[in-house]
C-alpha positions as CSV (number, residue, x, y, z in Angstrom):
1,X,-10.1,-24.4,45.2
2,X,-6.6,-25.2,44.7
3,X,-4.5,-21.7,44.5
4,X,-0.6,-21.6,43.2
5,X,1.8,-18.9,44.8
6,X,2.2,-15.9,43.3
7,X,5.9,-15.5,41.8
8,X,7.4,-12.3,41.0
9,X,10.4,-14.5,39.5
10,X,10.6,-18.1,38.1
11,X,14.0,-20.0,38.4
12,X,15.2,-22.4,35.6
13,X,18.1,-24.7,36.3
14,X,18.7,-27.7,33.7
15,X,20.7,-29.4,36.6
16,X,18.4,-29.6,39.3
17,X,17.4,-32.9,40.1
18,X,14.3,-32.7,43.0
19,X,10.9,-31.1,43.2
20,X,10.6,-28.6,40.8
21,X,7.9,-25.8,42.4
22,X,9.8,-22.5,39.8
23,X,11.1,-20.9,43.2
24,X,14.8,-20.4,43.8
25,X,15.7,-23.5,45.9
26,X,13.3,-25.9,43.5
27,X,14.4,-24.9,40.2
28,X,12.2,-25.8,37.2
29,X,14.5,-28.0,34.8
30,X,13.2,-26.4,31.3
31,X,12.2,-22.9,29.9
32,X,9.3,-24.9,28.7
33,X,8.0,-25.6,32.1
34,X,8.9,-22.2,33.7
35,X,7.0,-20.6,30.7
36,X,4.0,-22.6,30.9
37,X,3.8,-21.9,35.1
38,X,4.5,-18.1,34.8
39,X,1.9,-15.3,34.8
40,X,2.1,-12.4,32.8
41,X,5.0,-9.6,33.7
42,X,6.7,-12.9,35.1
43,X,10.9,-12.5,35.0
44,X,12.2,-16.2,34.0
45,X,16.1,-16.7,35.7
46,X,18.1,-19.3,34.6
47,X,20.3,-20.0,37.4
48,X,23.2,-22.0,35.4
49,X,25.8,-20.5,33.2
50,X,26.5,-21.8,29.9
51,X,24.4,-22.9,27.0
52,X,20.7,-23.6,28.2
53,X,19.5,-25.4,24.5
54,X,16.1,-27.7,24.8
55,X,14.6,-29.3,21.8
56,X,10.9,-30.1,21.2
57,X,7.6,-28.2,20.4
58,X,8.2,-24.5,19.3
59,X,7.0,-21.8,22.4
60,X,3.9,-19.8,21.6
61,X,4.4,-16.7,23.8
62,X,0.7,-15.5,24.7
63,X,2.0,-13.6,28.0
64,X,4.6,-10.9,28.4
65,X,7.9,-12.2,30.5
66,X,11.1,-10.5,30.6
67,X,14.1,-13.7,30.6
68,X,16.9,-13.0,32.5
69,X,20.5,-15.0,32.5
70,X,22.6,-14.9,35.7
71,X,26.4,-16.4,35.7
72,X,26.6,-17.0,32.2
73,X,24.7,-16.8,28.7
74,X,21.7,-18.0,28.2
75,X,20.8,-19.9,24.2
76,X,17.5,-20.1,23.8
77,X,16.9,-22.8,20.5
């Protein structure tokens, strides 16, 4: 049985580039990604200021997250 790591927070950053694990050093690059990895009561950060805008399928939220932005605003679309 294959078990992830328990997160208290998940880190977005649309300009990482490596292995994206959600932690704060390896950066998911989408909301879409962080959303789908976190648990309930999960707090999604996005790490880069500025617009954050990704296009695509619409989010269904079925879990409660709180989204936080740090350095700058954070456009959800």
């Amino acid at each position: 049985v294959t078990t992830q790591p328990v997160f208290s927070h998940v880190y977005v950053d649309k300009n990482y580039a490596g292995v994206e694990t959600g932690s704060f050093s390896q950066p998911f690059n989408t909301f879409e990604e962080a959303l789908d990895f976190a648990a309930h009561g999960v707090t999604i950060v996005f790490k880069s200021s500025g617009d954050h805008e990704e296009s695509g399928t619409p989010l269904l939220l079925n879990k409660r997250i709180k989204v936080e932005a740090t350095g700058g605003s954070a456009v959800i679309k």
